[in-house]
C-alpha positions as CSV (number, residue, x, y, z in Angstrom):
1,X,0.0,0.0,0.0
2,X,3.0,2.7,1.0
3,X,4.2,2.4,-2.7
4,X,1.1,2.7,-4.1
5,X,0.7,6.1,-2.4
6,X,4.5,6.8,-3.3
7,X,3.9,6.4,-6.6
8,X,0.7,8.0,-6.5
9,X,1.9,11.4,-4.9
10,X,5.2,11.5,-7.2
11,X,2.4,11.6,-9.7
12,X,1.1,14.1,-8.8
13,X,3.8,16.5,-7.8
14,X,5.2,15.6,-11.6
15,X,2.4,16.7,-13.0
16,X,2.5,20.2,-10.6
17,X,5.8,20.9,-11.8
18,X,4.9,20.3,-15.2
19,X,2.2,22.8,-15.1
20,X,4.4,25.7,-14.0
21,X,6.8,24.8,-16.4
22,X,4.0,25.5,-18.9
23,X,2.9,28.7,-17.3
24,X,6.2,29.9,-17.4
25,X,8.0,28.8,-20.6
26,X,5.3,29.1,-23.1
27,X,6.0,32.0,-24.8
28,X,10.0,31.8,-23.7
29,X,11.9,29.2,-25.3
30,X,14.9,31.0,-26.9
31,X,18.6,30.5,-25.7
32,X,18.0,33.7,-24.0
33,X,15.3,32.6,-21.4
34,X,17.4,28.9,-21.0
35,X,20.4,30.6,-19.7
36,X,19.6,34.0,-18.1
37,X,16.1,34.0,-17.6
38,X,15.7,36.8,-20.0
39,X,16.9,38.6,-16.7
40,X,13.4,39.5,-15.2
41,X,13.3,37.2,-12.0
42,X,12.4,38.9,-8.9
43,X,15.3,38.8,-6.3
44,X,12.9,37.0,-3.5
45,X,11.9,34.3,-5.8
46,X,15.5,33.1,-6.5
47,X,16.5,33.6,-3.4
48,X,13.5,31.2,-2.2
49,X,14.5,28.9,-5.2
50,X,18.2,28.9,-4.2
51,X,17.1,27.1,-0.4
52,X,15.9,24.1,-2.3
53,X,19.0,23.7,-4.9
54,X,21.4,24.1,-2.0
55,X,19.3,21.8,0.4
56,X,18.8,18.7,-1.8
57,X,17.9,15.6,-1.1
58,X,20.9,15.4,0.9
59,X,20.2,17.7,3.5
60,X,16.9,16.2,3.7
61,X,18.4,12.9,4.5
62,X,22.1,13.2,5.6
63,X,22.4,16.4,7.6
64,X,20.0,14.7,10.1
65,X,21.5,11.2,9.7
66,X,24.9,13.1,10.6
67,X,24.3,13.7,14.0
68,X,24.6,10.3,16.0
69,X,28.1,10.4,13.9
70,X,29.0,14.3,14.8
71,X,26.4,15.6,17.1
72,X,25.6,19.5,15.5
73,X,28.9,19.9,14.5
74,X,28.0,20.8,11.5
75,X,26.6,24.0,12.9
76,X,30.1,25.6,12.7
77,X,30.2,25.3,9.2
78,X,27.2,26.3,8.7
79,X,27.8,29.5,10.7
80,X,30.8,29.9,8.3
81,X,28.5,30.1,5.2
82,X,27.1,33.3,5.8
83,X,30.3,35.1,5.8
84,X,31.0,33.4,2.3
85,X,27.9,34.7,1.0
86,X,28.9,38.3,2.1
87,X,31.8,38.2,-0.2
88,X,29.9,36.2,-3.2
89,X,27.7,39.7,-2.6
90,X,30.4,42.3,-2.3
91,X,33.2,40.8,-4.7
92,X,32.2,38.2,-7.3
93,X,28.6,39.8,-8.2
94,X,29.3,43.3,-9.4
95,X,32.5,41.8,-11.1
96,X,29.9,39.1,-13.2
97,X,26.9,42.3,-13.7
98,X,30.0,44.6,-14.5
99,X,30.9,42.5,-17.2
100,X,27.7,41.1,-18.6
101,X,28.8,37.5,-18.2
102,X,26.4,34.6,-19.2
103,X,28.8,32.1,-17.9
104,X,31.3,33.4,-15.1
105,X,33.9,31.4,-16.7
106,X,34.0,34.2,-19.2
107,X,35.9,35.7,-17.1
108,X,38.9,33.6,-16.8
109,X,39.3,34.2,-20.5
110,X,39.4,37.9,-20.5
111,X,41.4,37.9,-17.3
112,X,44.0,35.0,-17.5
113,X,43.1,33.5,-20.6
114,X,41.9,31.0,-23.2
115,X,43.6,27.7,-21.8
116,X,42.2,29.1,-18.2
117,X,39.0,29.6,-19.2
118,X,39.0,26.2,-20.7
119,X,40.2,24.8,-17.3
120,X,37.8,26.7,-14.8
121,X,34.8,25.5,-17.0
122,X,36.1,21.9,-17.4
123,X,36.4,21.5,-14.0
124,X,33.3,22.8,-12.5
125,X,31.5,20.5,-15.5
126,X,33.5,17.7,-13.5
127,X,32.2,18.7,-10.2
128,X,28.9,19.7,-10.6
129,X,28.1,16.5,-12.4
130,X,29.6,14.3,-10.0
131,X,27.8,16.6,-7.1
132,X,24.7,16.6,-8.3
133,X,24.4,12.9,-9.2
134,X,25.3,12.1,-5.9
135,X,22.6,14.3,-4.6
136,X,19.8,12.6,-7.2
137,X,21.4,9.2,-6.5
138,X,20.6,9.3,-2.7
139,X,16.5,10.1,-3.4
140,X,16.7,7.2,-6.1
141,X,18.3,4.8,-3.9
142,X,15.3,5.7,-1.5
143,X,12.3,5.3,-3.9
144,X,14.1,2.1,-5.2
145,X,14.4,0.7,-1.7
146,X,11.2,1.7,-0.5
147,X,9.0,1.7,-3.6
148,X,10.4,-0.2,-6.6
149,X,11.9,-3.1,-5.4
150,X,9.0,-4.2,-4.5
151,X,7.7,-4.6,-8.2
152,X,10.9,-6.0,-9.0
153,X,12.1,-3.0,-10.9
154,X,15.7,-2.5,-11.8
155,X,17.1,0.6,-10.2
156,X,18.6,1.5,-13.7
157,X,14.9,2.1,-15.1
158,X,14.4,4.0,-11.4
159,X,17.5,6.3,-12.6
160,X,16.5,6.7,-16.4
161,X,12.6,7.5,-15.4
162,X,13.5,10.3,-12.6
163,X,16.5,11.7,-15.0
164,X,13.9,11.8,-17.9
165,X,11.1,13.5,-15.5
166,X,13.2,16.6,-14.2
167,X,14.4,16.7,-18.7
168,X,10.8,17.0,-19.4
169,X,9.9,20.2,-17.6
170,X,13.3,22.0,-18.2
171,X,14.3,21.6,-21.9
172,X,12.0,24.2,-22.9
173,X,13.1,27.4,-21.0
174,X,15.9,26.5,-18.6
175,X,16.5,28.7,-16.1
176,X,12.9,30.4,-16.5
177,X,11.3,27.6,-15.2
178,X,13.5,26.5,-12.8
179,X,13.4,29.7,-10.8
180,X,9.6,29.4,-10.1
181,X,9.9,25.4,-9.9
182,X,12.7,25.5,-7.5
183,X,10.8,28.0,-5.3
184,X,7.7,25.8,-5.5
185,X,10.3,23.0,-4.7
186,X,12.2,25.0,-1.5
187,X,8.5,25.8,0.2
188,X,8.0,22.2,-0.2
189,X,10.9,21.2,1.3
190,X,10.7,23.3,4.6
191,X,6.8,22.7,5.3
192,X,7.7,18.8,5.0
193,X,10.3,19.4,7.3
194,X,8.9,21.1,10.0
195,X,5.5,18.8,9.9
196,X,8.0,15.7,10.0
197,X,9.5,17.4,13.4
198,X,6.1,18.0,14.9
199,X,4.8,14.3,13.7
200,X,8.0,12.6,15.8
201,X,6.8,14.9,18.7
202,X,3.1,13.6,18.9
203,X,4.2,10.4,18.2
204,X,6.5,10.6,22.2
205,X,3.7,12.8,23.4
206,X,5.5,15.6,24.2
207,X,4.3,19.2,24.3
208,X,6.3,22.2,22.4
209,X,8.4,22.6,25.6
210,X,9.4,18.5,25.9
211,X,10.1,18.5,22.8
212,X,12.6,21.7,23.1
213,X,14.0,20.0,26.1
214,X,14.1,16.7,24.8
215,X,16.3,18.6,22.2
216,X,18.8,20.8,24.5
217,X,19.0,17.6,26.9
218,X,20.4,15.4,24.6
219,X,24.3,14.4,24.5
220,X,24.2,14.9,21.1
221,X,23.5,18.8,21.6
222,X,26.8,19.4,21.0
223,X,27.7,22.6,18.9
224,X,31.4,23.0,19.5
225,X,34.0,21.0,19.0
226,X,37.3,23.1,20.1
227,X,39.4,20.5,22.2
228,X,40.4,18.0,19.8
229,X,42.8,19.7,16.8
230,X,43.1,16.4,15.3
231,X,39.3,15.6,14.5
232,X,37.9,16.6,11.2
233,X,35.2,18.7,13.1
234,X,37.3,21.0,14.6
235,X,36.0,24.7,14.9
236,X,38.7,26.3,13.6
237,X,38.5,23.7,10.4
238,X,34.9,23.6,10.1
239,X,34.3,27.1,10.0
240,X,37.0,28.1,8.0
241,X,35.9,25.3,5.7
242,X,32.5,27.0,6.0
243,X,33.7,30.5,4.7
244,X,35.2,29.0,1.8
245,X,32.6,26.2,0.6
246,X,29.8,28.9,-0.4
247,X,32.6,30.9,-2.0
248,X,33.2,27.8,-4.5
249,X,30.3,26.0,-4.1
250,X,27.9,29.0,-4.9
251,X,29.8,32.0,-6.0
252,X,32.5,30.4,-8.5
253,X,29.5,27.6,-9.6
254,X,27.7,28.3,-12.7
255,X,24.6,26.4,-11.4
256,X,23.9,28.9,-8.5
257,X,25.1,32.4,-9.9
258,X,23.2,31.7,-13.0
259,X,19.7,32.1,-11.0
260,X,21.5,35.2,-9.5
261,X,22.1,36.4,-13.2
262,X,18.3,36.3,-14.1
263,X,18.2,39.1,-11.8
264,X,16.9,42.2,-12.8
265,X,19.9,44.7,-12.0
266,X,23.0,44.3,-9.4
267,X,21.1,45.8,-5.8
268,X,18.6,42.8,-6.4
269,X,20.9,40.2,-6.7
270,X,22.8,41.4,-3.6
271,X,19.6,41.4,-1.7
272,X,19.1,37.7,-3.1
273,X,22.0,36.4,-1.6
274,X,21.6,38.4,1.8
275,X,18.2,36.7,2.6
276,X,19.8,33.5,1.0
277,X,22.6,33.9,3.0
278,X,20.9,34.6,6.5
279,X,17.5,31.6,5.9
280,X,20.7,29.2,5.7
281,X,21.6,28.7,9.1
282,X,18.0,28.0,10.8
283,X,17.1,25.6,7.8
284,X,19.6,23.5,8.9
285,X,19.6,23.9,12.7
286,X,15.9,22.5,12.0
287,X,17.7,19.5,10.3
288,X,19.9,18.8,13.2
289,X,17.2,18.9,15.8
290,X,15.3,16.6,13.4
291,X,18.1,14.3,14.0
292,X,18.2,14.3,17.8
293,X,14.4,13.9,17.8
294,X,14.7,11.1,15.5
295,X,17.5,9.4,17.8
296,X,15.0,10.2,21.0
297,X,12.4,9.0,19.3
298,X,14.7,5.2,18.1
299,X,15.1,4.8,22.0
300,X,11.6,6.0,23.4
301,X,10.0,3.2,20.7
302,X,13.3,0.3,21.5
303,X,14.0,0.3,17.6
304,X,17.1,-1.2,16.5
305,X,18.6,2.0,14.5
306,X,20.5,1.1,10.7
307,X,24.6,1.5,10.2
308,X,23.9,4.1,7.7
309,X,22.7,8.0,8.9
310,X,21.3,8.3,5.6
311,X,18.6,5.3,6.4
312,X,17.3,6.3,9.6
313,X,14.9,9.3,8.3
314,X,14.2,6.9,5.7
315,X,13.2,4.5,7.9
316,X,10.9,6.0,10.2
317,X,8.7,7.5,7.4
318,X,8.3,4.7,5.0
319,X,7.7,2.2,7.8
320,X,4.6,3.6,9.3
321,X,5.4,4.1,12.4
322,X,4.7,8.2,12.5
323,X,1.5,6.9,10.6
324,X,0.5,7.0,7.2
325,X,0.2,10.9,6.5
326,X,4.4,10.9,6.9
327,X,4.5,8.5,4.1
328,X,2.9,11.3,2.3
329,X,4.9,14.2,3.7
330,X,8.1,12.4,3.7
331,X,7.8,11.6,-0.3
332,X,6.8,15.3,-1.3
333,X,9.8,16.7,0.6
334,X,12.4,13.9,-0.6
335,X,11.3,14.8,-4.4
336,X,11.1,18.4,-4.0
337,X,14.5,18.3,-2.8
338,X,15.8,16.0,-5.5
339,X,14.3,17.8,-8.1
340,X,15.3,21.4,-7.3
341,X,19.1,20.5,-6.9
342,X,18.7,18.2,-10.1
343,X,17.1,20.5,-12.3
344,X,19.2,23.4,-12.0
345,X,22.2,21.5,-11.7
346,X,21.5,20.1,-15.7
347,X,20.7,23.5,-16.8
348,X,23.8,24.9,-15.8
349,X,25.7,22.2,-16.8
350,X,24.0,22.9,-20.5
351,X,24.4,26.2,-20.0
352,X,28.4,26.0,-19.4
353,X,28.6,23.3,-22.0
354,X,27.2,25.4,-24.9
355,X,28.4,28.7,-24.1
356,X,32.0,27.4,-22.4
357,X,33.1,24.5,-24.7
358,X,30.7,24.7,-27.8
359,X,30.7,29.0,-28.1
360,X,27.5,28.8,-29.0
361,X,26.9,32.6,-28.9
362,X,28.9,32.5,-32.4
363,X,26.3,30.7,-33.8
364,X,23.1,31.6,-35.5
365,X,20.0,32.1,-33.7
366,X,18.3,28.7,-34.9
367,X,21.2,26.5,-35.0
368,X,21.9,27.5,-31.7
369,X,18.6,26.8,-30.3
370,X,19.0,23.4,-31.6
371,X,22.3,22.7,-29.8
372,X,21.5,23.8,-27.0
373,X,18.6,21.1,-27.1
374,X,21.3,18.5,-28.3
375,X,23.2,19.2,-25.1
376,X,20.9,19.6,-22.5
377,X,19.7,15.7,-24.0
378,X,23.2,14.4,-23.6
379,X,24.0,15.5,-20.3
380,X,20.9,14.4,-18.9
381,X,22.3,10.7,-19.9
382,X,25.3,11.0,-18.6
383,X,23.8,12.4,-15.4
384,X,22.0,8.8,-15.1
385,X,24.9,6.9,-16.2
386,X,27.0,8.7,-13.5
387,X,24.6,8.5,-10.9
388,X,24.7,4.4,-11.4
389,X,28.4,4.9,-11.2
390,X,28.3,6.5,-8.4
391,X,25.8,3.7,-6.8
392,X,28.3,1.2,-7.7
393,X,31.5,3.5,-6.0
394,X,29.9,4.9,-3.0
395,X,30.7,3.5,0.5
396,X,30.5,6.8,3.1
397,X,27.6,9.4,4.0
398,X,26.2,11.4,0.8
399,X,27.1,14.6,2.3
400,X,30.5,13.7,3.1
401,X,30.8,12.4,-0.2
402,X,29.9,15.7,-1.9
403,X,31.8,18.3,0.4
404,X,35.1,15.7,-0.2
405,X,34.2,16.1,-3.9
406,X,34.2,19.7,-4.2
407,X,37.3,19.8,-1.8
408,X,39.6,18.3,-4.8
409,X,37.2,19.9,-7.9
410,X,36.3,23.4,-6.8
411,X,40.1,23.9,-5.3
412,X,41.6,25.4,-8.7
413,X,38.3,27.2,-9.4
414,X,39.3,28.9,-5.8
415,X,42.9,29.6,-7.0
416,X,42.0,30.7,-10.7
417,X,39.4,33.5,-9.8
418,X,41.2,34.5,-6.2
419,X,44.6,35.1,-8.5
420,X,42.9,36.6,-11.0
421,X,40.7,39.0,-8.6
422,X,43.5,39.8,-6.4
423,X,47.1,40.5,-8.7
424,X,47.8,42.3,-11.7
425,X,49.9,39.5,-13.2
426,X,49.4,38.0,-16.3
427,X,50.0,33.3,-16.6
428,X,51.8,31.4,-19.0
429,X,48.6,30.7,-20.2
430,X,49.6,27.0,-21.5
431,X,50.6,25.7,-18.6
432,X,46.6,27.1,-16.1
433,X,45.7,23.0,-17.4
434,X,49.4,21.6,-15.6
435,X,48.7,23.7,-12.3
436,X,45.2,22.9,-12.1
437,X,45.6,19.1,-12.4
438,X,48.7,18.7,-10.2
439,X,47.0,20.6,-7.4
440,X,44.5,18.2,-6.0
441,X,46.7,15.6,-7.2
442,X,49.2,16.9,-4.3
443,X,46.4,17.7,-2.1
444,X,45.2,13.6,-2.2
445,X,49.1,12.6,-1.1
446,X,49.2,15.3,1.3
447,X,46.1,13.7,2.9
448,X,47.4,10.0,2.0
449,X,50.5,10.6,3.7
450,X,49.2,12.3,7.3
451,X,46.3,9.7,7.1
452,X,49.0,7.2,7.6
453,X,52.1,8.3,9.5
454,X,50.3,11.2,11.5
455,X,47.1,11.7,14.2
456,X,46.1,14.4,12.1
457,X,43.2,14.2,9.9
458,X,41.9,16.6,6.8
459,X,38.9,17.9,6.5
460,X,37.5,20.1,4.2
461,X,40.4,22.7,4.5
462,X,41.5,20.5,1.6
463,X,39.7,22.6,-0.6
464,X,41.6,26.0,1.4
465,X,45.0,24.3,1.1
466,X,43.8,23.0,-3.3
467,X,43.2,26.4,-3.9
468,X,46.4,27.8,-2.0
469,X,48.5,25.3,-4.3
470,X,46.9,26.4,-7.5
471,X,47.3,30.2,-6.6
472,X,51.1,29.4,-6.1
473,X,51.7,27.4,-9.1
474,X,50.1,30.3,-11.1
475,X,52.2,33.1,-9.1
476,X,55.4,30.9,-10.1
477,X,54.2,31.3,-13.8
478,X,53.4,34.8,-13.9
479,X,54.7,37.8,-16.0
480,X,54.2,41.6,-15.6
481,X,51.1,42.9,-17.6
């Protein structure tokens, strides 16, 4: 009966998302509305949309699953985001409005050059791929453990049919869509989230005040983490890390500045990524809390708890034991989340794609169109074949996966734009590919090596110390303008 309703509600939400898509991209379906939204959004809207991409699935899922592992550690990076945001808002936007850039990788070329811009855009292709799959792949495995095993359906047909769902309402008009969808999507997200909270509370029958000390009472209410310098959630490292991962993960990423493009002038973009910025931190305290509660709620009820984080929220909603109308809840805010990340994420990647590798702004109107059509159809098959890759490769939490990811991917993204912001050298242009490469390469042996012979283990700061090597490697190559 669960998949039934499963299926049934996925259904439905498909065919809500398919609807706006209409509304919005019916009389926009030029290359102009794919990639910049013909620049009209209002700066509420994608800052509303933005929430759901940067949530995903995997906050949905993970962040809560995290905390029997780290307690709310991950509270001091979060705390660290905001300040990233502040420069995204201050530095990289009026740089990208100044110049009128439709992909910020545009940038690298007029500022380093051709074999840079080259780099920047192949590698956040790279990262954003293998990001985003892992994001999508965590709400497939769901529905395929949950749902469609149960009919005996391969999980490569559970990959194909959500990859060709979230193609169907985006090909049209892009990044037009995808604002309002995404926003539809993020609203989704936090009402399922907060009804999910109060359902566990009913369910130990405790009043607002039990559950908020249930919550501050719990060993796992544990914010800081400033005794241990070895551990990976260190304050020092986790905030630091936190500064740094919106600056990559947002502000050099094509897929998130693009919704900030469709903005209608500079001061609304700003504003955009203030409220972004600030609604960041109590989403994901919510997330936390929805952990402990869910942890409380494992011992209050004497069920045995899974290995995996990532299966406990799972667990408790698809089993019935919050009741029937969290089935429900649960599968509207686990889709919504999927869809938003994965939707914008294959826009951008088209996006990057046709304007970064293919040039398609030399082309003629029409034949453009058409490859940008051609693109967006191929990446959304290699998005499924990566995301059964990924299933295949995948051993730790979904998060951790992604954060590690864009440690080794975004790193000489970091050390391109912060050279090129903050000298007035000029690269041996040739050898941008040769840095870029050998960075995280000596950033994995660097990590190898104190794994191994030392106490001392890397966190995130990988992606501080990736973009510190590129940034060197490009000042040893550089020549007076």
């Amino acid at each position: 009966m669960n998949g039934y309703i499963i299926l049934t509600v996925i259904i439905l939400y498909f065919l809500l998302l398919l609807c706006v898509a209409w509304l919005t991209g019916r009389k926009h379906t030029n290359n102009e509305a794919f990639f910049l939204g013909n620049r009209r959004s209002p700066w509420y809207i994608v800052a509303i949309g933005m929430i759901g991409s940067s949530l995903s699935g995997v906050s949905f899922v993970s962040v809560p699953g995290w905390v029997g592992a780290t307690d709310m550690t991950y509270m001091q990076m979060v705390f660290g985001f905001f300040f990233g945001y502040v420069v995204i808002a201050t530095v990289l936007l009026p740089l990208y409005y100044k110049l009128n850039l439709t992909s910020i990788y545009e940038y690298l070329e007029r500022r380093i050059g051709h074999s840079a811009y080259k780099t920047g855009a192949s590698f956040f292709l790279l990262s954003k791929m293998l990001g985003a799959a892992a994001r999508l792949y965590l709400v497939v495995l769901i529905l395929q453990t949950y749902v469609f095993d149960r009919w005996q359906i391969p999980f490569a047909v559970t990959v194909a049919a959500s990859t060709l769902l979230v193609w169907l309402y985006t090909y049209r008009s892009g990044i037009r869509t995808i604002i309002w969808t995404d926003t539809l999507q993020a609203l989704c997200l936090i009402a399922m989230l907060i009804v999910i909270i109060w359902q566990v509370k009913t369910k130990m029958e405790l009043d607002f005040g039990g559950m908020l000390r249930t919550i501050a009472d719990s060993p796992h209410f544990r914010i800081l983490e400033l005794d241990n310098w070895g551990s990976k959630q260190h304050f020092v490292k986790q905030f630091l890390s936190g500064v740094f991962v919106p600056i990559v993960m947002t502000g050099l990423d094509q897929d998130m500045m693009q919704k900030n493009l469709t903005c209608r002038n500079l001061r609304d973009a700003q504003k955009n990524m203030y409220v972004y910025g600030l609604a960041f931190a109590p989403i994901n305290f919510l997330f936390l809390c929805l952990g402990i509660m869910m942890l409380a709620l494992a011992a209050y009820l004497g069920v045995a708890l899974p290995s995996s984080g990532d299966d406990i929220l799972p667990l408790f909603c698809s089993s019935g034991l919050l009741g029937s109308s969290v089935i429900v809840f649960f599968t509207v805010g686990i889709i919504a989340a999927a869809f938003s990340s994965a939707d914008s994420a294959l826009a951008a990647l088209t996006t990057s794609f046709c304007i970064d590798i293919l040039g398609v702004k030399n082309l003629e109107a029409t034949h453009a169109k058409r490859t940008r059509l051609r693109v967006h159809l191929a990446v959304s098959v290699l998005f499924a074949f990566i995301i059964l890759l990924f299933r295949a490769l995948n051993d730790r939490s979904v998060i951790d996966a992604i954060y590690t990811i864009a440690s080794y991917t975004y790193g000489p993204l970091l050390g391109l734009f912060v050279f090129g912001l903050f000298t007035r050298f000029k690269v041996r242009d040739r050898a941008v590919p040769f840095i870029c490469i050998v960075s995280p390469v000596a950033c994995f042996c660097l990590d190898f090596i104190c794994s191994r012979y030392t106490s001392y283990r890397f966190g995130y700061e990988l992606l501080i110390i990736n973009g510190l090597l590129t940034f060197v490697g490009l000042f040893a190559m550089k020549f007076k303008k």
